[in-house]
Backbone as a ProteinNet text record, in pm:
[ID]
protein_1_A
[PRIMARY]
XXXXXXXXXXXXXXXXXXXXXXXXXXXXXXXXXXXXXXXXXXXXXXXXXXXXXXXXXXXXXXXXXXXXXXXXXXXXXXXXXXXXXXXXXXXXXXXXXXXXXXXXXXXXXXXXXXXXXXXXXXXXXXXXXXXXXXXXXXXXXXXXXXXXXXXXXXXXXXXXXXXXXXXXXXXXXXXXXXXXXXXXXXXXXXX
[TERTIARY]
14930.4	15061.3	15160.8	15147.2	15245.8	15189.7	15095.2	15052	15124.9	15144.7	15201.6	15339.6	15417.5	15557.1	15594.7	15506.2	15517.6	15468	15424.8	15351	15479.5	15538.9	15603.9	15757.9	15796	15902.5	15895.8	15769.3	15751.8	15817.8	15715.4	15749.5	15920.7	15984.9	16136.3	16214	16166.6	16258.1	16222.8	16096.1	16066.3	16125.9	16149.4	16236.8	16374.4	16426.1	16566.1	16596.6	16480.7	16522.8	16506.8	16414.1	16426.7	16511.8	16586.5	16717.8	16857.5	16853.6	16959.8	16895.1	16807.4	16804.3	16709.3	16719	16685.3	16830.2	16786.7	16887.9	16881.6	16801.5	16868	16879	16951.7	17023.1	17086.7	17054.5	17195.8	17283.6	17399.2	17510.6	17565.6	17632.3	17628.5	17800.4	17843.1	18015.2	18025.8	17930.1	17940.2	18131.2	18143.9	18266.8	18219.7	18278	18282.5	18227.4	18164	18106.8	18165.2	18279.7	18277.3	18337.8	18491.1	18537.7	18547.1	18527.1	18422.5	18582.8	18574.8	18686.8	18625.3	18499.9	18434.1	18274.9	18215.4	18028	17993.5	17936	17915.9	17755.4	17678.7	17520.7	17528	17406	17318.2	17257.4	17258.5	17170.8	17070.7	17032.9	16885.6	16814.5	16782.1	16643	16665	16801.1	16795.6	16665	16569	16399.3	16363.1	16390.9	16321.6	16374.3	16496.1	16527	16497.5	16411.8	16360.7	16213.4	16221.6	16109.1	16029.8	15915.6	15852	15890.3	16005.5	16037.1	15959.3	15987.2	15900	15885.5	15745.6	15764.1	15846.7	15841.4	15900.3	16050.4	16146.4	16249.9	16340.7	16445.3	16469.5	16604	16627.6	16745.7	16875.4	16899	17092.1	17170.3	17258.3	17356.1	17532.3	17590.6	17754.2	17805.8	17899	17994	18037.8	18031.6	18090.4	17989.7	17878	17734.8	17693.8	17768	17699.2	17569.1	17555.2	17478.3	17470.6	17608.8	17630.9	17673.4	17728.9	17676.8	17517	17444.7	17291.6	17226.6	17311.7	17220	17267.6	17429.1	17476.2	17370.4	17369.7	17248.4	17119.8	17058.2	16946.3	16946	17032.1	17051.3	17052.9	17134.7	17134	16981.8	16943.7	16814.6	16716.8	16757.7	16585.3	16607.2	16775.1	16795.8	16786.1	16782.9	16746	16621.6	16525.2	16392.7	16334.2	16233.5	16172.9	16246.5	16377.2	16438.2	16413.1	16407.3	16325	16511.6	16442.2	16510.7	16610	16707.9	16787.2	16933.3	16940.6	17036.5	17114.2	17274.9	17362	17415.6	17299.8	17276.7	17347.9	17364.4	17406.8	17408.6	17260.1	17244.5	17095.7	17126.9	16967.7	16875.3	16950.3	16857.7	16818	16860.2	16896.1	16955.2	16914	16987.3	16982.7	17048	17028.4	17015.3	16979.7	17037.8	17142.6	17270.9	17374.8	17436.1	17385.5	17430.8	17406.4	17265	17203.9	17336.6	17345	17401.3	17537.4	17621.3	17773.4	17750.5	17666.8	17602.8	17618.3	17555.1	17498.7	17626.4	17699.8	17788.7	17886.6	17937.7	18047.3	17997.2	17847.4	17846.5	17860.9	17769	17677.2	17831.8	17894.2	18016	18130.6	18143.4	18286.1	18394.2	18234.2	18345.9	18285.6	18414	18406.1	18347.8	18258.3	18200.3	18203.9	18180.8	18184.8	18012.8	17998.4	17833.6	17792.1	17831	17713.7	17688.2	17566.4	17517.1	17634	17668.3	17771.9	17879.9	17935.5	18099.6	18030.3	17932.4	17891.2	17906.2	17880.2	17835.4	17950.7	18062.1	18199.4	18252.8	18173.5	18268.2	18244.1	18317.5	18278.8	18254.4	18171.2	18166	17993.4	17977.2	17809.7	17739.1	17624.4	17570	17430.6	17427.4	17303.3	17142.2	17043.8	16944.4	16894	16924.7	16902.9	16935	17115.4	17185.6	17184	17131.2	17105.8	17121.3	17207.1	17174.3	17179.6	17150	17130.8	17259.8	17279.8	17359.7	17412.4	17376.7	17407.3	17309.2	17460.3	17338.2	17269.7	17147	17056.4	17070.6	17091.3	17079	17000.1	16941.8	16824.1	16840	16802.9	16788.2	16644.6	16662.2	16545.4	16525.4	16417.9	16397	16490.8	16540.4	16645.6	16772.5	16843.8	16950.1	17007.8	17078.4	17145.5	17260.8	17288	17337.8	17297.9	17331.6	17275.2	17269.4	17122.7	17073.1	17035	17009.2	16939.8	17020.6	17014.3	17084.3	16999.1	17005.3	16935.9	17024.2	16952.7	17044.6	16979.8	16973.8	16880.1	16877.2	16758	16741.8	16692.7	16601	16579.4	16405.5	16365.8	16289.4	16179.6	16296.5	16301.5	16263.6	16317.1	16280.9	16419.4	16426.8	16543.6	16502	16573.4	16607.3	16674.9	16591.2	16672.8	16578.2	16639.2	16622.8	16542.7	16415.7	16317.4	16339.1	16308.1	16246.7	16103.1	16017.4	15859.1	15863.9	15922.5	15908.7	16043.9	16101.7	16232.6	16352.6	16395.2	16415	16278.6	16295.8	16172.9	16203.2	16143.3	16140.9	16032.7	16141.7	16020.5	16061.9	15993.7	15972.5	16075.5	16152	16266.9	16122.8	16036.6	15980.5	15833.5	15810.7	15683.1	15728.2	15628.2	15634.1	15721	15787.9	15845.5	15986.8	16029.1	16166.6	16199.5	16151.5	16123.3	16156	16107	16111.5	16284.5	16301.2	16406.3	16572.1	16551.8	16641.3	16729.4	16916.1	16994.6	17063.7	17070.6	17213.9	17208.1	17282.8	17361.1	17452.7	17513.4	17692.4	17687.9	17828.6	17845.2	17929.8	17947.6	18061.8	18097.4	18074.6	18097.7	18138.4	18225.6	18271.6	18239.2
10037.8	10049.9	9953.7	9930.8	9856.8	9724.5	9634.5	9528.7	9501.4	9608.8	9546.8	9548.8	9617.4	9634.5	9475	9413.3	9311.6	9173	9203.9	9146.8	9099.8	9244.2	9235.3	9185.5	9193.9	9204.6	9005	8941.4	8834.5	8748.5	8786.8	8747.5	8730.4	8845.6	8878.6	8762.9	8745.5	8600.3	8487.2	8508.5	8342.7	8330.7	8467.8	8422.1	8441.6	8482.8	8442.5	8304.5	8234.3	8111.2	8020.2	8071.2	7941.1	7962.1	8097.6	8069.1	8015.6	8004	7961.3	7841.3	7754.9	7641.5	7542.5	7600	7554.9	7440.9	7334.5	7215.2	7260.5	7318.7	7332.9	7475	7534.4	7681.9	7652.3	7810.3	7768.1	7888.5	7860.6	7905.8	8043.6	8084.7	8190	8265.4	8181.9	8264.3	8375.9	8493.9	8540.1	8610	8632.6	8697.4	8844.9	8945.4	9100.2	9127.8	9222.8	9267.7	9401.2	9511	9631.3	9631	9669.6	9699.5	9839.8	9901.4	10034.8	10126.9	10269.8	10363.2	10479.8	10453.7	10590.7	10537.2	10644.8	10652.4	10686.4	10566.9	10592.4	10629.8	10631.2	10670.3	10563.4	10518.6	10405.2	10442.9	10327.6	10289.6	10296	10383.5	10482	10425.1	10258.7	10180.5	10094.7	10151.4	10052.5	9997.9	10111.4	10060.4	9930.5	9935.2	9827.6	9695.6	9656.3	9561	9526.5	9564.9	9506.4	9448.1	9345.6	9280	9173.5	9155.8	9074.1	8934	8918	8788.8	8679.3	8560.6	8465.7	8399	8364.9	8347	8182.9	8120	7980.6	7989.2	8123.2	8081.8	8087.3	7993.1	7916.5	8090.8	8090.4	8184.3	8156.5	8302.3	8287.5	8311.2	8247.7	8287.3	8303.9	8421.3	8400.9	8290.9	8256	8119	8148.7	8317	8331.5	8354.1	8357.1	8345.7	8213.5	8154.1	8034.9	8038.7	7924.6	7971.7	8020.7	8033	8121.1	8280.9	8330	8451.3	8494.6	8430.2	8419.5	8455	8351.3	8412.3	8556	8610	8672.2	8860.8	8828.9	8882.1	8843.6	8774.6	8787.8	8867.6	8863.3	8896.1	9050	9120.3	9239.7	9301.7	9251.9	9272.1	9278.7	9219.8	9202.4	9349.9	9374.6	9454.2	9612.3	9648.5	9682.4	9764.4	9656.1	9635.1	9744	9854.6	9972.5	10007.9	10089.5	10163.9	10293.9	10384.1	10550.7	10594.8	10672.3	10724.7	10859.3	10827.9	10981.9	11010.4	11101.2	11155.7	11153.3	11074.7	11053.8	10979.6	10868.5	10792.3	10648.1	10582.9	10463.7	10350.5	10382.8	10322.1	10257.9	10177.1	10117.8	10246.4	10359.9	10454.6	10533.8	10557	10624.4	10588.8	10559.6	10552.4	10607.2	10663.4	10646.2	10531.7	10547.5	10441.2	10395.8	10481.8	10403.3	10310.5	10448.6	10368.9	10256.5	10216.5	10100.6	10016.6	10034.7	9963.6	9899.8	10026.6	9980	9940.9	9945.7	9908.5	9734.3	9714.3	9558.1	9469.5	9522.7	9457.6	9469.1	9602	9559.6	9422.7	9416.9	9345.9	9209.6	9187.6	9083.4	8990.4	9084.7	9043.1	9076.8	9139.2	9177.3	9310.9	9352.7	9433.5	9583.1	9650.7	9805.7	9854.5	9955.6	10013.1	10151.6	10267.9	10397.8	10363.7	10552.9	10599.2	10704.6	10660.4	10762.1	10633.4	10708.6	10650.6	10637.7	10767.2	10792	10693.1	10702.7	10601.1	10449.1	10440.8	10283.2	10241.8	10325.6	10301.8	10281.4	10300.9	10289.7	10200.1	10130.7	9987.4	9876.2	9751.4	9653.9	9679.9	9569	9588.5	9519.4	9638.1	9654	9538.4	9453.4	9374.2	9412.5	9301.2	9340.1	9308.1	9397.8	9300.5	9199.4	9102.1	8978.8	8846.5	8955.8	8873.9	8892.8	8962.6	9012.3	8899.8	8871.3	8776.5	8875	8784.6	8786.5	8906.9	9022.2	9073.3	9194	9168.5	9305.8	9433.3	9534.3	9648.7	9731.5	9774.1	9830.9	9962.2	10046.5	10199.7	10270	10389.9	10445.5	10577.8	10682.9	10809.5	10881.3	10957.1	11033.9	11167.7	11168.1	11260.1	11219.2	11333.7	11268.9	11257.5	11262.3	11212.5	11065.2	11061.7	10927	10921.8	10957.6	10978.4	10892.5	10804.6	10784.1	10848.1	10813.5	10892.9	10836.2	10663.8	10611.9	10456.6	10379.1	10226.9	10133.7	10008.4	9894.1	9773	9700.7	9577.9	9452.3	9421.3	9293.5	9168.7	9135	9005.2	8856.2	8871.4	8790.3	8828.4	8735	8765.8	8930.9	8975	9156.3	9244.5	9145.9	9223.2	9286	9424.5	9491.6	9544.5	9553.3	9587.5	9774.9	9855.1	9980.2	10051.4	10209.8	10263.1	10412.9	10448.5	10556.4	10674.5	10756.9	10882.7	10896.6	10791.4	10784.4	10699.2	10545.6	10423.7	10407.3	10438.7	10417	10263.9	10194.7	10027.3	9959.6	9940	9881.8	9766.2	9692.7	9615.5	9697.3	9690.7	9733.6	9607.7	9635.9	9557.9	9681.5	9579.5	9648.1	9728.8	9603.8	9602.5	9692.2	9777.4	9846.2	10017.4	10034.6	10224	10254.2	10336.3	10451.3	10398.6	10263.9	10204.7	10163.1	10114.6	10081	10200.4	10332.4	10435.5	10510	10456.4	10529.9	10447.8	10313.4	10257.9	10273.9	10302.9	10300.9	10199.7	10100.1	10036.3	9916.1	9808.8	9740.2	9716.9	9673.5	9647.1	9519.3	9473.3	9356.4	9381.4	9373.5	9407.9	9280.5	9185.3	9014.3	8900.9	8867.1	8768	8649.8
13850.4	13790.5	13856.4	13978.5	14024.2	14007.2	14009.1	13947.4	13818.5	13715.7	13573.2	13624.5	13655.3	13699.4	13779.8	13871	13920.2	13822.2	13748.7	13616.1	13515.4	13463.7	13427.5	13457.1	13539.9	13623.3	13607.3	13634.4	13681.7	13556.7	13424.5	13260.6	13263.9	13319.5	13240.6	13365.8	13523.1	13585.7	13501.5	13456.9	13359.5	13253.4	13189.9	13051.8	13040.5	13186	13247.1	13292.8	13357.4	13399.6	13297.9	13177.9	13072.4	12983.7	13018.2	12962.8	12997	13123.2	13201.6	13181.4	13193.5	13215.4	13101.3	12980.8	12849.7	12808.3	12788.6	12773.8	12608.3	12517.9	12369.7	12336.1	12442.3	12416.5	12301.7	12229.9	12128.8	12155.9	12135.4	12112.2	11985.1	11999.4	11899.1	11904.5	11796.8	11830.2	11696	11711.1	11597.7	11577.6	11440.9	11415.2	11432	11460.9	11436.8	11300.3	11303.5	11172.3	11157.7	11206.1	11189	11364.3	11336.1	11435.6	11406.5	11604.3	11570.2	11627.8	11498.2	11510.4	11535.3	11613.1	11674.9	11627	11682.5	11657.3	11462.8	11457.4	11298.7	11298.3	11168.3	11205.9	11182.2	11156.3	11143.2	11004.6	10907.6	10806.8	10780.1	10698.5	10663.9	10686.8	10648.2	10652.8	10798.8	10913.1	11011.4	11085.8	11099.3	11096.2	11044.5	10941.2	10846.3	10869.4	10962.1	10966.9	11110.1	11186.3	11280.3	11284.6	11348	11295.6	11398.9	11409.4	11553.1	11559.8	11644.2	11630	11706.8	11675.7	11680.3	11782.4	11833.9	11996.6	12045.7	11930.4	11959.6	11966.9	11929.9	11904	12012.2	12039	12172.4	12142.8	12241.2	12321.5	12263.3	12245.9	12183.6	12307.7	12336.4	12394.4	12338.1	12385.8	12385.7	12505.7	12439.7	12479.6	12578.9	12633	12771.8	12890	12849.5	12951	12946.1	13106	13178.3	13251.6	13333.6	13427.6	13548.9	13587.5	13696.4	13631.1	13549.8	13502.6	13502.8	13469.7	13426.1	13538.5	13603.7	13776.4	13840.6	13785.4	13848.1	13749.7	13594.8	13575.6	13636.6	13653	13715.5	13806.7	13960.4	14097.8	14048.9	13960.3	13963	13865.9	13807.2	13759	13825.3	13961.2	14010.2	14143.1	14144.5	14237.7	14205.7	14025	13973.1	13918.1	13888.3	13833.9	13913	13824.7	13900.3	13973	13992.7	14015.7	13976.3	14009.5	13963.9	13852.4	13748.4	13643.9	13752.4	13721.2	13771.3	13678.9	13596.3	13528	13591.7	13538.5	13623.5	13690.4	13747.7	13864.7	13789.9	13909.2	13862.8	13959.5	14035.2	14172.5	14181.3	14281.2	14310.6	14356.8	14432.1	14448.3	14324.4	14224	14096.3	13998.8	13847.8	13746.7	13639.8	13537.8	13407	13344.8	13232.1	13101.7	13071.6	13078.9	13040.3	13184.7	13280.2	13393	13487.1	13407.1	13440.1	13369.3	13220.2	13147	13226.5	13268.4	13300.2	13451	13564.9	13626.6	13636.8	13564.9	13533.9	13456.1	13357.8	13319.6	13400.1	13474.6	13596.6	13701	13759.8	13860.1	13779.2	13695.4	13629.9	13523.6	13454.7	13356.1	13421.3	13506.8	13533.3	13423.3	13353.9	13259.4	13291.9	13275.3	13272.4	13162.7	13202.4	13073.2	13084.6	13001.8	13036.2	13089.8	13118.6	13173	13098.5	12925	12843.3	12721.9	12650.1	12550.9	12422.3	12413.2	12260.7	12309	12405.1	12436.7	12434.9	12449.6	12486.7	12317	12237.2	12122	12011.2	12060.7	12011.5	12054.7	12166.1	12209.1	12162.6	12133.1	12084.6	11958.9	11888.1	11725.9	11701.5	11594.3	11579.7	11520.6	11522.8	11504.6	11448.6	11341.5	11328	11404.6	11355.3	11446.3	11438.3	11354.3	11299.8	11385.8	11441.7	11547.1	11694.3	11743.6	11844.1	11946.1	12061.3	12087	12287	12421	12509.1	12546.5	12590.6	12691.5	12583.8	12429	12355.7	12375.9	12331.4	12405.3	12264.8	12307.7	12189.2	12181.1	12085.5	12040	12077.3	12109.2	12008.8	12024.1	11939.5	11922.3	11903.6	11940	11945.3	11828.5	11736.1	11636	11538.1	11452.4	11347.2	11369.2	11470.3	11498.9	11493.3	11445.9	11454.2	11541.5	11630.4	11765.7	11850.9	11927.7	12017.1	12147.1	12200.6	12340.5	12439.3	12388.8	12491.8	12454.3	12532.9	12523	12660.3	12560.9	12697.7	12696.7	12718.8	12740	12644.7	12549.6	12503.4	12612.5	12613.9	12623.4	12562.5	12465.2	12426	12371.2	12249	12182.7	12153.9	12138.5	12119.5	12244.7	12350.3	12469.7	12563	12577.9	12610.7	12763.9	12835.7	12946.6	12987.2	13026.5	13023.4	13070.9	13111.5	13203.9	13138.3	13185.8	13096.9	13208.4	13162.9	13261.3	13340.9	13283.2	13329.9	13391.3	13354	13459	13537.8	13497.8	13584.2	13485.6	13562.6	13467.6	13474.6	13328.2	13305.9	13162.9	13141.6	13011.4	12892.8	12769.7	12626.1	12517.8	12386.7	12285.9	12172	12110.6	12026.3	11901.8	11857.4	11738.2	11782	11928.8	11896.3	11962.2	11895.6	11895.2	12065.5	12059.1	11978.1	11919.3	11964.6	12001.5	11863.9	11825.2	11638.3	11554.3	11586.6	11565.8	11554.2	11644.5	11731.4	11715.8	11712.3	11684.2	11582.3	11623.8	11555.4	11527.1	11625.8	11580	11718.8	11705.7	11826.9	11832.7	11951.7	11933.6	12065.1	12018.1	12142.3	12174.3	12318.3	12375.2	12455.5	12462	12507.6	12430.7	12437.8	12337.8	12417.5
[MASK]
+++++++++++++++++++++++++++++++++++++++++++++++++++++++++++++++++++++++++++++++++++++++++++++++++++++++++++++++++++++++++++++++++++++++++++++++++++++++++++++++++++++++++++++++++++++++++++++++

């Protein structure tokens, strides 16, 4: 188990550094799609619009992630990475999910965030998954709720960053079981 964790862990500095240091990054100044006046559900077929994206496609970034942000995510990611799950927590000794979340954007962005799933989900304005680009955060609910319960961090070619009860922070795939399943919605909170 700890072989894949180091395995893994290894994949997500490589596809941090070829994003910081990819000379044909592209750029991405999306406009707001839905400035948010509280937690809405999510769109019956939001399932259906996720989809295995393609391994060639070069990295989105917002106009306000350089490469010294990039590193300043990295540094907290790796300080991060397999950290044990603790309700509440919002520490290298312990975290939740959201609190990984506001965690990482206080050190990493400089921005305040709350430490639940539902408030995260009212901030900023929702995106689709089409647009998903580096540092937006991902939904998901569990059973039929359209609530959210759980949130990560995207990174790049459907790979999210966030915090489980079994592995602790760990990296998953937006587009395979249960997360596919489960997915409500994204939002950006980075301009």
């Amino acid at each position: 188990m700890r072989y894949c964790h180091i395995l893994t862990f290894s994949i997500l500095i490589a596809v941090l550094s070829h994003c910081a240091l990819n000379p044909g990054m592209q750029s991405y100044y999306g406009e707001p799609v839905e400035q948010s006046t509280g937690v809405e559900a999510a769109p019956a077929d939001s399932q259906a619009t996720l989809s295995t994206p393609s391994a060639g496609a070069a990295p989105i970034l917002l106009r306000g992630i350089n490469e010294q942000t990039f590193e300043k995510f990295k540094k907290e990611v790796q300080r991060y990475y397999g950290t044990p799950y603790v309700w509440g927590g919002a520490s290298t000794a312990g975290t939740d999910c959201s609190g990984l979340v506001a965690s990482i954007y206080r050190e990493a962005f400089h921005k305040k965030l709350p430490h639940s799933s539902s408030a995260l989900f009212k901030q900023g304005y929702r995106i689709p998954s089409e647009k998903l680009v580096f540092g937006d955060l991902v939904f998901f609910a569990e059973g039929r709720s359209l609530r959210p319960s759980h949130v990560g961090i995207y990174i790049t070619a459907g790979i999210f960053l966030h915090a489980t009860v079994s592995e602790g922070v760990t990296l998953s795939k937006l587009y395979e079981d249960p997360w596919n399943q489960w997915y409500v919605g994204a939002r950006r909170v980075l301009d």
